[in-house]
C-alpha positions in Angstrom: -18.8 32.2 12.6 -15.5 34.1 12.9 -13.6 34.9 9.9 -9.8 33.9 9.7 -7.8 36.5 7.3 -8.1 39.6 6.7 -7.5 40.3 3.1 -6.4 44.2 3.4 -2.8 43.4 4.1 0.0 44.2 2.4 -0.4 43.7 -1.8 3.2 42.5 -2.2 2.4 39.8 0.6 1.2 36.2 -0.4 -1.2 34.4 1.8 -1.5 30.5 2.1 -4.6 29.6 1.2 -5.2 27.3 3.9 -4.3 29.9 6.6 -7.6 31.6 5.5 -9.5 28.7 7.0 -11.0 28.7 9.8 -9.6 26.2 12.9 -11.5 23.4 14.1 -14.5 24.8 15.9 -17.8 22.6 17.5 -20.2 21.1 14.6 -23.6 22.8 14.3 -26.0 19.8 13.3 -23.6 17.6 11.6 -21.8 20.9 9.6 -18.4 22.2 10.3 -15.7 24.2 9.6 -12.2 22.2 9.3 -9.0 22.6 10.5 -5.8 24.3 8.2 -3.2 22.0 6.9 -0.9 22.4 3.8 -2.1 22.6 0.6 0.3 25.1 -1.1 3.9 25.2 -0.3 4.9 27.3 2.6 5.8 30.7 0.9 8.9 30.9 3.0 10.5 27.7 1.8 8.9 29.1 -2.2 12.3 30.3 -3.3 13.8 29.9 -7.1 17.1 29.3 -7.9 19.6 29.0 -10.4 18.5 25.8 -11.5 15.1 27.0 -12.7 17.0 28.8 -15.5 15.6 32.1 -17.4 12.1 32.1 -16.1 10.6 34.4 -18.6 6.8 32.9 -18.4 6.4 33.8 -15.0 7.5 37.4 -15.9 5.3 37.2 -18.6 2.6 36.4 -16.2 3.1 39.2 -13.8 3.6 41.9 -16.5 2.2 45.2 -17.1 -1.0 45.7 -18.9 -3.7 47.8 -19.5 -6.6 47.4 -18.0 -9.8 49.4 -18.9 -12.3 50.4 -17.0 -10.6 50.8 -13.0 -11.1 54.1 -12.7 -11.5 57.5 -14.7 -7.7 57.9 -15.1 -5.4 55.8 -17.3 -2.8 53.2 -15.1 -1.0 50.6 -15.8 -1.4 47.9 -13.3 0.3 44.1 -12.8 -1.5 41.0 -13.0 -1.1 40.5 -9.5 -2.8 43.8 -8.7 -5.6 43.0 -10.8 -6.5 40.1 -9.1 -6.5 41.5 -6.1 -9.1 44.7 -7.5 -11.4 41.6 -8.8 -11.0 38.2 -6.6 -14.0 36.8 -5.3 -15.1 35.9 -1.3 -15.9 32.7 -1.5 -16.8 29.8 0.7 -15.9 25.8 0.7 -18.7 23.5 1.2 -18.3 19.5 1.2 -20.3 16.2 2.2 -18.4 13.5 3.4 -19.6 9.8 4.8 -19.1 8.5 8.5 -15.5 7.5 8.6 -14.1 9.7 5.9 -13.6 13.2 7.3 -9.7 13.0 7.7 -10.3 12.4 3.4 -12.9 15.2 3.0 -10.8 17.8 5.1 -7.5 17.2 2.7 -9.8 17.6 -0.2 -11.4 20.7 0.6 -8.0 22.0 1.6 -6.9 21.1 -2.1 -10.1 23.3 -3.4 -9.1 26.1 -1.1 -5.2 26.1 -3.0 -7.3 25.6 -6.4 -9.7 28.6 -5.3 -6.8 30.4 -4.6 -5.2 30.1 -7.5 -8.1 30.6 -9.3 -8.1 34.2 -8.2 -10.5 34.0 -4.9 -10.6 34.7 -1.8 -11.3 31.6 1.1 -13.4 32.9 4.3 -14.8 29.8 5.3 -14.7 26.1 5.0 -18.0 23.7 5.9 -18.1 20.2 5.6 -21.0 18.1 6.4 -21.3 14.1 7.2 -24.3 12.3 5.4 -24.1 9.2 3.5 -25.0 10.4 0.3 -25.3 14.0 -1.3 -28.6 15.3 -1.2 -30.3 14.8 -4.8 -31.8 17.8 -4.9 -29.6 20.6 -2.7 -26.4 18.5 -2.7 -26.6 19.4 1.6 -29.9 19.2 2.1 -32.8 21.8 2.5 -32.1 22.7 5.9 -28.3 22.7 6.1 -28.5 25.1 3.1 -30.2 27.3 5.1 -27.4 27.4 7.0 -25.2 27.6 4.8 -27.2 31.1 3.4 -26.7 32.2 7.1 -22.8 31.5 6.6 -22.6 32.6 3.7 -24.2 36.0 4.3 -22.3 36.4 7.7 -18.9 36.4 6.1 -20.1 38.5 3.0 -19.4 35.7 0.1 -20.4 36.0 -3.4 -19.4 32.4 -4.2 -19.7 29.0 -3.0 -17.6 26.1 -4.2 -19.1 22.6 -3.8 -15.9 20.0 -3.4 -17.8 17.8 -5.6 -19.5 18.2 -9.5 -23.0 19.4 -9.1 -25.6 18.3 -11.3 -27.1 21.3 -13.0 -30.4 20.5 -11.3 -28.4 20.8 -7.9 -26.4 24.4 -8.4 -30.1 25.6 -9.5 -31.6 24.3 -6.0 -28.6 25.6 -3.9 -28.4 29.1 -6.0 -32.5 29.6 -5.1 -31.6 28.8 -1.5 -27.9 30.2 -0.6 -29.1 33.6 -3.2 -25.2 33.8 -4.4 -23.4 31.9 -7.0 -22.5 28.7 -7.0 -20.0 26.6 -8.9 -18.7 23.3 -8.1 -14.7 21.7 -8.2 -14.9 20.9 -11.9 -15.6 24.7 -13.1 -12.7 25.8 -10.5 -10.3 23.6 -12.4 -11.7 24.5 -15.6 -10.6 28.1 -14.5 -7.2 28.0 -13.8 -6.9 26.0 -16.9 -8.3 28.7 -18.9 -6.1 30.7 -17.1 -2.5 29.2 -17.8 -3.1 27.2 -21.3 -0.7 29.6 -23.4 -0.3 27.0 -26.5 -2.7 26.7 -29.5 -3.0 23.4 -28.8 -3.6 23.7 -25.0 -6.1 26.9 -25.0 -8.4 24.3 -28.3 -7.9 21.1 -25.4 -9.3 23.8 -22.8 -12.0 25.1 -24.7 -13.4 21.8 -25.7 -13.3 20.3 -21.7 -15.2 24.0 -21.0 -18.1 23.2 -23.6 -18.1 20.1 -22.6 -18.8 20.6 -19.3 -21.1 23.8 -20.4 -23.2 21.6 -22.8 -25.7 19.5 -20.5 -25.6 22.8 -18.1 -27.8 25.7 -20.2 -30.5 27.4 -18.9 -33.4 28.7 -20.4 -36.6 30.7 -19.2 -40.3 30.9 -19.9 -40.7 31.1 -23.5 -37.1 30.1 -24.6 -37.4 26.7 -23.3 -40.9 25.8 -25.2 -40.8 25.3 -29.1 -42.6 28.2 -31.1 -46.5 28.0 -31.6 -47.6 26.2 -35.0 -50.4 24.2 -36.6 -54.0 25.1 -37.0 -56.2 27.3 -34.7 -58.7 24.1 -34.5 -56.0 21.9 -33.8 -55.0 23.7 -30.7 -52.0 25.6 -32.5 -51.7 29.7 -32.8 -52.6 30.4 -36.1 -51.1 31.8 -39.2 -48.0 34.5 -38.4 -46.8 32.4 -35.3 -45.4 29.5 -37.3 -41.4 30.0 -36.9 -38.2 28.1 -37.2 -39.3 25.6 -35.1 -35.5 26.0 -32.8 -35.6 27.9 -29.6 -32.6 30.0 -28.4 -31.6 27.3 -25.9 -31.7 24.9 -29.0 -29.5 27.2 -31.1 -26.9 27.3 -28.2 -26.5 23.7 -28.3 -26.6 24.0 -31.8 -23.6 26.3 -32.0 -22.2 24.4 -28.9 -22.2 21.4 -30.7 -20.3 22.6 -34.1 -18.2 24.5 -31.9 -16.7 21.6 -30.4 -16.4 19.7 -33.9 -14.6 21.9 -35.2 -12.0 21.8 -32.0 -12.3 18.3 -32.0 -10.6 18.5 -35.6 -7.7 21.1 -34.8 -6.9 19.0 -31.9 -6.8 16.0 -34.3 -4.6 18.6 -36.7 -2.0 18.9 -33.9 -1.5 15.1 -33.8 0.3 14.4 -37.0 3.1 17.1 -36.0 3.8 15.9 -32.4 3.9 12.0 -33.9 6.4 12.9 -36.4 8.6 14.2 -33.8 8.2 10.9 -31.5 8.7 9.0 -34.5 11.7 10.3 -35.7 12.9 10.1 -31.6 12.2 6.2 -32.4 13.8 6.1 -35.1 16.7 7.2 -34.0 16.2 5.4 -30.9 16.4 8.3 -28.5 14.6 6.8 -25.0 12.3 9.0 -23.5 11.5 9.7 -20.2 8.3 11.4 -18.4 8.0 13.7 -15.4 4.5 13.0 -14.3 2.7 13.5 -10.9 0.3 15.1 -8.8 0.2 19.1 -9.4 2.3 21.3 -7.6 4.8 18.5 -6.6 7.6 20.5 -8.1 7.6 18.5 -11.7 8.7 21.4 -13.9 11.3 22.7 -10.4 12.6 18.7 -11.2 13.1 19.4 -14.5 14.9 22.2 -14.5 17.2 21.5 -11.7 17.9 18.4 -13.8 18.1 20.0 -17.5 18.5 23.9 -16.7 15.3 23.8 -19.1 13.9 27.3 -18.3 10.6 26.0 -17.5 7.9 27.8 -15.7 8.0 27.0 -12.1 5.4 28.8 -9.5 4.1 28.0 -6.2 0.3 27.2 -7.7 -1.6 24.4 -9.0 -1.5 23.5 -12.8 0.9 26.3 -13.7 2.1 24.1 -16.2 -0.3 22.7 -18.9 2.0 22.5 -22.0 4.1 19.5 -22.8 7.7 20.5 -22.3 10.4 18.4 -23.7 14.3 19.3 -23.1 17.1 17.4 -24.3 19.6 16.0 -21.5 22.6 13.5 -22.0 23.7 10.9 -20.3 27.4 10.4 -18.5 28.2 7.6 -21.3 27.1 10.1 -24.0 23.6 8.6 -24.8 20.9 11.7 -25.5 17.7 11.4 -24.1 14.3 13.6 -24.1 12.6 14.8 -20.0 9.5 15.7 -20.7 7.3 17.9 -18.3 3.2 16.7 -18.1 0.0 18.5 -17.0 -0.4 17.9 -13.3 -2.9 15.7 -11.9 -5.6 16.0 -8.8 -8.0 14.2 -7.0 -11.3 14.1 -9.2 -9.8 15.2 -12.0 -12.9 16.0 -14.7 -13.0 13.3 -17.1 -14.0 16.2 -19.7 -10.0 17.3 -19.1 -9.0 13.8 -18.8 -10.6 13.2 -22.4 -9.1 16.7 -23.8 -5.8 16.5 -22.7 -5.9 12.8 -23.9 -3.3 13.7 -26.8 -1.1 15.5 -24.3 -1.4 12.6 -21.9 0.4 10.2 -24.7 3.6 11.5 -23.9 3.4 9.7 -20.6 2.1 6.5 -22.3 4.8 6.7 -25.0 7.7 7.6 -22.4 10.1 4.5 -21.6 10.7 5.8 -18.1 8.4 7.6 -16.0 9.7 9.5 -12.9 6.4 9.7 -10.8 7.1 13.2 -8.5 5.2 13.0 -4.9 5.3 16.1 -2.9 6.9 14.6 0.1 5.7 17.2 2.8 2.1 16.7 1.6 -1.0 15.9 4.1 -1.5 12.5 2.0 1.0 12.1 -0.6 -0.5 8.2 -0.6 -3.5 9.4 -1.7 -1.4 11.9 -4.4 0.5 8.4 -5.2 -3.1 6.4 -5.6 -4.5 9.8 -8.1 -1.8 9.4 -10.4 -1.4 5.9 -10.8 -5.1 5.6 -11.7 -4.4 8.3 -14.7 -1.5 6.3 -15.7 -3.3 3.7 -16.0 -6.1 5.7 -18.0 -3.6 6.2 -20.7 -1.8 3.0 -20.9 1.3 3.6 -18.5 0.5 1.1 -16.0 3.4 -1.3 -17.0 6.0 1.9 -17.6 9.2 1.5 -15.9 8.6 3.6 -13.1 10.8 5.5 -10.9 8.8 7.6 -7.7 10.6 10.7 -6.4 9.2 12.2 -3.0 10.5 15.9 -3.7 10.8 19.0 -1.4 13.0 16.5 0.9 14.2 19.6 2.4 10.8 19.8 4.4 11.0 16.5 5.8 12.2 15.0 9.5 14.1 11.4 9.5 10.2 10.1 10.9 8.8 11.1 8.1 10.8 9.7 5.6 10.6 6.7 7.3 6.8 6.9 6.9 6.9 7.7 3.1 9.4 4.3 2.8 6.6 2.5 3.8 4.2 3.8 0.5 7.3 3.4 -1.9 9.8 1.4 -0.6 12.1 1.7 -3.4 11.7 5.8 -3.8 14.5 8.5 -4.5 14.2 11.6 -1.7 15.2 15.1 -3.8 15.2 18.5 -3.3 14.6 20.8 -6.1 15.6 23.8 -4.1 18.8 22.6 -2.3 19.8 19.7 -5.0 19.5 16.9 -2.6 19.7 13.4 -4.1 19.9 14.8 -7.5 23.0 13.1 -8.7 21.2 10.1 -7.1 18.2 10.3 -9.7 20.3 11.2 -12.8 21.9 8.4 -12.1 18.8 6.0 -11.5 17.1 7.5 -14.7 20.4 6.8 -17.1 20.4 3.1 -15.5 16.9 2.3 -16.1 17.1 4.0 -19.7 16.7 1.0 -22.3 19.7 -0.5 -24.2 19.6 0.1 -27.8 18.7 -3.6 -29.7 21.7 -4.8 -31.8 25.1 -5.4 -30.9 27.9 -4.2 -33.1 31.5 -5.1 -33.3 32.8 -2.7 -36.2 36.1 -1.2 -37.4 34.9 2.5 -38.8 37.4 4.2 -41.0 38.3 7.7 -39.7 36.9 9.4 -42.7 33.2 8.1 -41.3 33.6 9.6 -38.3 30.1 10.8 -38.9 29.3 6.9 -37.7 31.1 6.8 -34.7 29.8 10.4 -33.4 26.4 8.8 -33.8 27.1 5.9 -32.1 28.2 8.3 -29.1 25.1 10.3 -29.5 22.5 7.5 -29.8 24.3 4.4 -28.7 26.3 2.9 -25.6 29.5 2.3 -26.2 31.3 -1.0 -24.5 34.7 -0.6 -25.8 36.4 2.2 -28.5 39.9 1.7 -29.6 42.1 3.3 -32.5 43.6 1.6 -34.6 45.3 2.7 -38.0 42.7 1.7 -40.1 40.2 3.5 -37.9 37.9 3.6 -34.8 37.2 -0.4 -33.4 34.1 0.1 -32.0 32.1 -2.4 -29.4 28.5 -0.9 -29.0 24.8 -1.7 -28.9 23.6 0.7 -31.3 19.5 0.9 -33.3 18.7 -1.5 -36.0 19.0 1.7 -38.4 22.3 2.7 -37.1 23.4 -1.1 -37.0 22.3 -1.5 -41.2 24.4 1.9 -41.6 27.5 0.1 -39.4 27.4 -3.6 -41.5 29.9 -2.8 -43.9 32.3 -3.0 -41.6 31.2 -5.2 -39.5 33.5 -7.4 -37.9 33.1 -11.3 -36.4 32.7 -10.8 -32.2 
């Protein structure tokens, strides 16, 4: 087995992921390597512009700090440097059913991005057909005995199963492969930890991590049994061995447990906060609409080329896991919210799915949602498919929905006319070059919903107050002056329409 990078190159250059994987070579016995595709953006095509606005996040990521410990002399060094003096050699392994490879190579190309921006290093990929897992060493005995032979070829410290691992099935691999592994879900779980930077989003983090932890404790020879008690004649140990009766496995579940109650309730806290802000948006009838999609399909790049917002954008997978909502305004004056979501990916774990619920109800609350595809993915129809089932999951399924294949700049006339066929009705855009912007502002205002009452009112000019909200949060038909003051024709909020009734006129 032949390794494909060579990590001592240049620190200031960024290697794709994918180009670490191997190329297609013969299968030994039913496991093989897979072929590279895109899973990351191409860093040459990477580029940030004016549109992305102040981008002090990412700055923030990549500053200086201390780090203790590297050697016997103080330095400063960067996050990307310390990265690179820690990342891990890991390698891919996945088990896929006859008929499914073309599926199983995308994904593990996905968990090679997410290893990647994790903090690791890919050497090698391995996939292997059977029709089910194995129950017991997720490969099987014998192909994990190859995979130990692969694993100490290439010098790894890690493997990543593409797939969650029951806790009895990382034990069994571990015993046989003698390095550590960890499965898709604790990758994830990673880069979350990672990028959360809100109270809110490092609690929702913290709770999908215990969560996941919980059923996944291990405990050895005596910790595992419950402390001697009883009577010598009755089998027990005797007087001095009675105890607490709670092993130390027990007490980590314990503390586990009220760990995650007491998250549980400072998530809850956030809640009341966030709905007063959507309800006063309703009450003043401000529509909102949603950026959601897959991850890394340019939803925050979107955003700002759409709202100069500022917004975090990097070439990585969840770099955003905060809610971000800008303001933005209409060509007839209306205001509206854009927010930016959590990105989504295949398999996503439902602990995250559960913890990021509250999060997720700003796509379930949103009146438009404009569904971002990365158009020069492998399978954006399977990236279409991922998110639509999550929309579902949090009540968006009958949303007005708008689909954008971004990154347009990428794509050939043929393959547009491919993507046509998966959304007939979908707006191309470029983030980077601007392409079909205008053309999405434009579809976004259109499908934006029209206020509920219809006013015909003559506003005196000394309630102008009135009329600049009706700009602000109405659509205005017709607006004339007159010397009594501003006739106005408008659809306007019920709230806005009681404020309007004393001048009311008959349409």
């Amino acid at each position: 087995m032949t390794q494909t990078s060579d990590v001592t190159g240049s620190e200031n250059e960024r290697i794709d992921a994918v180009d670490r994987v191997l190329a297609r070579s013969e299968g030994r016995a039913g496991l093989h390597t897979f072929g590279s595709a895109q899973a990351l953006q191409a860093a040459g095509t990477a580029n940030y512009g004016d549109s992305d606005g102040d981008q002090w996040d990412r700055e923030e990521r990549a500053a200086l700090r201390r780090v203790p410990g590297l050697s016997t002399e103080l330095q400063d060094v960067t996050e990307v440097e310390y990265r690179q003096l820690r990342l891990e050699n890991v390698v891919l392994v996945g088990v896929h059913p006859q008929g499914q490879q073309q599926d199983a190579e995308n994904s593990l190309r996905e968990l090679a991005a997410l290893a990647e921006t994790a903090g690791a290093v890919v050497l090698d990929g391995l996939l292997q057909r059977r029709p089910h897992p194995d129950p017991a060493t997720y490969v099987g005995r014998g192909k994990a005995e190859e995979l130990r032979g692969v694993v100490a070829a290439v010098g790894a410290d890690t493997v990543i199963a593409d797939t969650e691992l029951a806790p009895s099935q990382r034990r069994a691999l571990e015993d046989v492969v003698k390095v550590k592994v960890i499965d898709r879900t604790t990758v994830i779980l990673d880069i979350f930890s990672q990028h959360a930077k809100s109270r809110e989003g490092k609690a929702q983090v913290e709770l999908a991590q215990l969560e996941y932890l919980l059923p996944r404790l291990r405990g050895w020879g005596d910790s595992m049994s419950r402390q001697a008690g009883g009577q010598v004649g009755a089998g027990g140990a005797g007087m001095g061995s009675r105890g607490p009766g709670e092993t130390k496995i027990e007490l980590d579940r314990r503390r586990i447990r009220t760990r995650m109650a007491l998250l549980r309730r400072q998530i809850r806290d956030f809640g009341p906060g966030r709905d007063a802000k959507r309800a006063e948006r309703k009450r003043n009838t401000i529509p909102s609409v949603a950026i959601a999609g897959y991850t890394n399909a340019g939803k925050s790049s979107l955003l700002n080329r759409l709202t100069s917002a500022g917004v975090l954008v990097e070439n990585a997978l969840f770099a955003t896991l905060d809610a971000t909502v800008r303001r933005a305004e209409a060509s007839d004056g209306r205001i509206y919210t854009l927010t930016d979501t959590v990105g989504f990916v295949r398999n996503l774990p439902h602990q995250l799915v559960e913890a990021f619920r509250s999060t997720l109800e700003e796509v379930g609350d949103a009146d438009v949602i404009v569904h971002v595809v990365d158009g020069s993915h492998p399978d954006p129809g399977a990236q279409l498919a991922t998110v639509r089932d999550v929309l579902g999951d949090v009540g968006a399924r009958s949303t007005n929905e708008l689909v954008v294949f971004n990154k347009a700049d990428l794509l050939d006339d043929d393959e547009r006319l491919i993507l046509r066929g998966l959304a007939a009705d979908a707006y191309f855009v470029s983030s980077r070059t601007g392409e079909g912007i205008d053309t999405l502002r434009a579809a976004i205002e259109e499908a934006l919903p029209l206020p509920a009452v219809e006013v015909h009112a003559l506003v005196p000019y000394d309630r102008g107050e009135l009329v600049s909200a009706v700009h602000e949060t109405g659509l205005i038909i017709t607006e004339e002056h007159h010397n009594e003051g501003t006739l106005l024709h408008a659809h306007v909020s019920a709230r806005l329409a009681a404020d309007l009734s004393a001048f009311a006129l008959q349409p």
